[in-house]
N, C-alpha and C positions, 0 to 999 in steps of 0.2 A: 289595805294591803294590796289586794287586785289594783290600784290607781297605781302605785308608788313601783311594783311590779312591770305596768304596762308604760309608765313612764320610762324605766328603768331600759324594756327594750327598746324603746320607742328611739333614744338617746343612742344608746350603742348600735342603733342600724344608719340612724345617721353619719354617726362616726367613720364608720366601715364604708361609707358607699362616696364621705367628703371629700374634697380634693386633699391631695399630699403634699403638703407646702416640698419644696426640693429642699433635700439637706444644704445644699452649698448654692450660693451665688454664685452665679458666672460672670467675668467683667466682660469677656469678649469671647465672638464666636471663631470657632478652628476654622482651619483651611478648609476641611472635608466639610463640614455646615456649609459653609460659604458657598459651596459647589453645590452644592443641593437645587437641582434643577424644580420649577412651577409653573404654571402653564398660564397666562397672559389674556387677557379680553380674546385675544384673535387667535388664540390656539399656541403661539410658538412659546418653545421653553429658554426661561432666562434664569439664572444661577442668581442666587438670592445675594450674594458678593456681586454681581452686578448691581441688584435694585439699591444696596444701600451705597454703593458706589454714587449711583445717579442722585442720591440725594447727602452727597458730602458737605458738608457746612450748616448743615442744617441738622436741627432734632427730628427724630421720627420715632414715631408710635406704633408699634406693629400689633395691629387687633388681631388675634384667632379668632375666628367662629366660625358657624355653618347657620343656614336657614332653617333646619329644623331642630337647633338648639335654642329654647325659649330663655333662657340665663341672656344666651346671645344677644336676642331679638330684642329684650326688656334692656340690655345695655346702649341698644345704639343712641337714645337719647340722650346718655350722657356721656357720648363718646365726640356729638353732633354738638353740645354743649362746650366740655371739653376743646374743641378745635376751633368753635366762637372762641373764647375765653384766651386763645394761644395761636394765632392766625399765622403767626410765623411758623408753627410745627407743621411738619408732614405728617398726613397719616396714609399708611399704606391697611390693606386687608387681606389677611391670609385664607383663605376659606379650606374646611375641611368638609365640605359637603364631599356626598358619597359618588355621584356623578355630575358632569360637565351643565347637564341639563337644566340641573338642580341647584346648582351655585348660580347660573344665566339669570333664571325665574328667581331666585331670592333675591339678587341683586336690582332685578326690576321693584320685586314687592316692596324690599324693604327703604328702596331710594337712594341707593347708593352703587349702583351702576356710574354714576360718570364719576368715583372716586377710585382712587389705583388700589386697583385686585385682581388678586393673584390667587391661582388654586391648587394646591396638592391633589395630583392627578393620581400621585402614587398610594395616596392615604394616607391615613393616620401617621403609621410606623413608615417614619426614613429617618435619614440620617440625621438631618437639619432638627425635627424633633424630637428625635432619642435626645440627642443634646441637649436640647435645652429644659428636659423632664417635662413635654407637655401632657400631662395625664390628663387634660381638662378643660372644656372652654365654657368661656370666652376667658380670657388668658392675653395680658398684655406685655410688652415688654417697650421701655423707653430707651432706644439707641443714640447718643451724643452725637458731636459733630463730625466727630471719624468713625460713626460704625462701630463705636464700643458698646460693649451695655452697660447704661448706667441705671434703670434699673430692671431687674430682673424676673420678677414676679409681684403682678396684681390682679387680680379677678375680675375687677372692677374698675369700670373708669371714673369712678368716681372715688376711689380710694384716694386718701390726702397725700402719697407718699408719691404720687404721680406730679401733679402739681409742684410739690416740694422738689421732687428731682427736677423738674422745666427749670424752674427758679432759677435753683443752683446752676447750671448749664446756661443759662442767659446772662448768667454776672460779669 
Protein backbone atom coordinates (compact mmCIF):
# COMPACT_ATOMS: atom_id res chain seq x y z
CA UNK A 1 0.00 0.00 0.00
CA UNK A 2 2.95 2.60 1.17
CA UNK A 3 4.49 1.49 -2.77
CA UNK A 4 1.21 2.20 -4.64
CA UNK A 5 0.66 5.48 -2.25
CA UNK A 6 4.29 6.69 -2.97
CA UNK A 7 3.89 6.01 -6.54
CA UNK A 8 0.69 7.71 -6.56
CA UNK A 9 2.48 11.04 -5.41
CA UNK A 10 5.52 10.40 -7.13
CA UNK A 11 3.08 10.63 -10.63
CA UNK A 12 1.01 13.69 -9.70
CA UNK A 13 4.34 15.78 -8.77
CA UNK A 14 5.48 15.18 -11.92
CA UNK A 15 2.31 16.09 -13.55
CA UNK A 16 2.21 19.46 -11.67
CA UNK A 17 5.88 20.61 -12.28
CA UNK A 18 5.42 19.00 -16.68
CA UNK A 19 5.27 21.34 -19.34
CA UNK A 20 1.72 22.57 -20.47
CA UNK A 21 1.25 21.63 -23.94
CA UNK A 22 -0.58 25.35 -25.29
CA UNK A 23 -4.24 24.94 -25.71
CA UNK A 24 -4.21 26.21 -29.38
CA UNK A 25 -1.70 26.28 -32.28
CA UNK A 26 -0.56 29.25 -33.67
CA UNK A 27 0.10 29.53 -37.60
CA UNK A 28 1.66 32.88 -37.41
CA UNK A 29 3.33 35.38 -35.30
CA UNK A 30 1.56 39.09 -34.60
CA UNK A 31 2.85 42.33 -35.45
CA UNK A 32 3.66 43.06 -31.60
CA UNK A 33 5.81 39.44 -31.40
CA UNK A 34 7.41 40.37 -34.46
CA UNK A 35 8.76 43.51 -32.75
CA UNK A 36 10.04 41.83 -29.90
CA UNK A 37 13.42 43.34 -29.78
CA UNK A 38 16.91 40.44 -28.68
CA UNK A 39 20.17 41.16 -28.28
CA UNK A 40 22.81 39.86 -31.08
CA UNK A 41 26.52 38.32 -30.68
CA UNK A 42 27.77 42.17 -30.56
CA UNK A 43 25.25 43.59 -28.10
CA UNK A 44 22.74 45.51 -30.83
CA UNK A 45 19.03 44.63 -30.65
CA UNK A 46 17.07 43.40 -33.71
CA UNK A 47 13.29 42.62 -33.71
CA UNK A 48 12.76 39.01 -34.16
CA UNK A 49 10.48 40.12 -37.68
CA UNK A 50 13.72 41.19 -38.90
CA UNK A 51 15.68 37.73 -38.10
CA UNK A 52 13.04 35.86 -39.80
CA UNK A 53 12.82 38.40 -42.44
CA UNK A 54 16.60 37.58 -43.24
CA UNK A 55 16.03 34.11 -43.57
CA UNK A 56 12.78 34.33 -46.17
CA UNK A 57 12.69 31.21 -48.50
CA UNK A 58 14.11 29.24 -46.31
CA UNK A 59 12.82 26.82 -43.17
CA UNK A 60 13.94 27.77 -39.75
CA UNK A 61 14.13 26.17 -36.65
CA UNK A 62 14.07 28.34 -33.69
CA UNK A 63 15.65 26.41 -30.61
CA UNK A 64 14.85 28.10 -26.89
CA UNK A 65 17.13 27.20 -24.29
CA UNK A 66 19.73 28.52 -21.84
CA UNK A 67 23.06 26.90 -20.62
CA UNK A 68 21.93 25.99 -17.40
CA UNK A 69 18.94 24.02 -18.60
CA UNK A 70 20.18 20.43 -18.76
CA UNK A 71 16.83 19.22 -20.93
CA UNK A 72 18.67 22.05 -23.23
CA UNK A 73 22.13 20.83 -23.14
CA UNK A 74 21.13 16.83 -23.62
CA UNK A 75 19.19 18.30 -26.70
CA UNK A 76 21.89 19.85 -28.75
CA UNK A 77 22.94 16.54 -30.15
CA UNK A 78 20.00 15.98 -31.78
CA UNK A 79 19.33 19.32 -32.82
CA UNK A 80 23.37 19.21 -34.42
CA UNK A 81 21.86 15.83 -35.87
CA UNK A 82 18.73 17.26 -36.99
CA UNK A 83 20.63 20.10 -39.16
CA UNK A 84 23.04 17.21 -40.63
CA UNK A 85 20.10 15.39 -41.68
CA UNK A 86 18.24 18.93 -43.20
CA UNK A 87 21.25 21.20 -44.41
CA UNK A 88 19.11 23.32 -46.26
CA UNK A 89 17.19 24.48 -42.80
CA UNK A 90 18.31 27.42 -40.86
CA UNK A 91 18.54 27.19 -37.34
CA UNK A 92 18.60 30.10 -35.29
CA UNK A 93 19.00 30.02 -31.11
CA UNK A 94 17.08 31.97 -28.83
CA UNK A 95 18.73 31.76 -25.36
CA UNK A 96 17.11 32.54 -22.17
CA UNK A 97 19.93 32.62 -19.95
CA UNK A 98 19.73 34.96 -17.04
CA UNK A 99 22.68 37.15 -17.98
CA UNK A 100 24.77 38.38 -21.14
CA UNK A 101 27.78 36.73 -19.40
CA UNK A 102 26.18 33.39 -19.15
CA UNK A 103 24.67 32.92 -22.56
CA UNK A 104 28.71 34.21 -24.09
CA UNK A 105 30.36 31.18 -21.84
CA UNK A 106 27.40 28.59 -22.74
CA UNK A 107 27.80 29.26 -26.14
CA UNK A 108 31.61 28.73 -26.07
CA UNK A 109 31.02 25.39 -23.78
CA UNK A 110 28.49 23.94 -25.57
CA UNK A 111 29.91 24.70 -29.37
CA UNK A 112 27.78 26.64 -30.76
CA UNK A 113 29.08 30.18 -30.66
CA UNK A 114 29.55 30.58 -34.42
CA UNK A 115 25.79 29.44 -34.98
CA UNK A 116 22.99 32.52 -35.12
CA UNK A 117 22.02 33.53 -31.43
CA UNK A 118 20.21 35.65 -30.10
CA UNK A 119 19.34 36.41 -26.44
CA UNK A 120 16.35 37.88 -24.41
CA UNK A 121 17.95 40.50 -22.48
CA UNK A 122 14.48 41.19 -21.23
CA UNK A 123 13.78 37.66 -19.83
CA UNK A 124 11.79 35.16 -19.63
CA UNK A 125 8.22 37.24 -19.69
CA UNK A 126 8.01 39.66 -22.94
CA UNK A 127 5.88 39.81 -25.35
CA UNK A 128 7.25 37.57 -28.25
CA UNK A 129 7.03 34.80 -25.48
CA UNK A 130 3.77 35.43 -23.87
CA UNK A 131 2.75 34.66 -27.36
CA UNK A 132 3.81 31.93 -28.06
CA UNK A 133 3.04 30.16 -24.31
CA UNK A 134 6.59 29.41 -23.73
CA UNK A 135 6.40 27.87 -20.22
CA UNK A 136 9.40 25.68 -20.84
CA UNK A 137 12.65 24.88 -22.48
CA UNK A 138 14.20 23.76 -24.66
CA UNK A 139 11.06 24.45 -26.92
CA UNK A 140 11.13 24.35 -30.65
CA UNK A 141 9.16 25.97 -33.10
CA UNK A 142 9.48 25.15 -37.26
CA UNK A 143 8.85 28.62 -39.24
CA UNK A 144 8.03 27.99 -43.26
CA UNK A 145 9.22 29.83 -46.05
CA UNK A 146 7.44 33.11 -45.12
CA UNK A 147 7.85 33.24 -41.33
CA UNK A 148 4.61 31.35 -40.66
CA UNK A 149 4.63 28.72 -38.10
CA UNK A 150 4.30 25.63 -39.24
CA UNK A 151 4.90 23.83 -36.52
CA UNK A 152 4.25 25.06 -33.19
CA UNK A 153 5.26 23.08 -30.38
CA UNK A 154 7.98 20.37 -29.71
CA UNK A 155 10.25 19.69 -26.68
CA UNK A 156 12.39 17.86 -28.63
CA UNK A 157 14.43 17.73 -31.60
CA UNK A 158 14.04 14.68 -31.94
CA UNK A 159 10.31 14.65 -31.96
CA UNK A 160 9.07 12.94 -35.45
CA UNK A 161 6.64 15.74 -35.98
CA UNK A 162 9.64 17.91 -36.73
CA UNK A 163 10.96 16.06 -39.59
CA UNK A 164 7.46 15.40 -40.79
CA UNK A 165 6.66 19.19 -41.02
CA UNK A 166 10.47 19.73 -43.01
CA UNK A 167 9.17 17.19 -45.48
CA UNK A 168 5.85 18.69 -46.04
CA UNK A 169 7.49 22.26 -46.59
CA UNK A 170 10.12 20.84 -48.93
CA UNK A 171 7.44 19.24 -51.47
Amino acid sequence: MRKLIFIFILFSSLAAFAQKIPETSRTEFSKEALSQKITDLYGDKISIGEILKNHQGKIVIIDFWASWCKDCILALPGTKALKAGNPDIDFIYFSLDRTEDQWKKGLEKYGIFSKENYWFDEGWKNVFNNEIDLNWIPRFIVADQKGNIAKYYAVSPYDPEIQKTIDNLMK
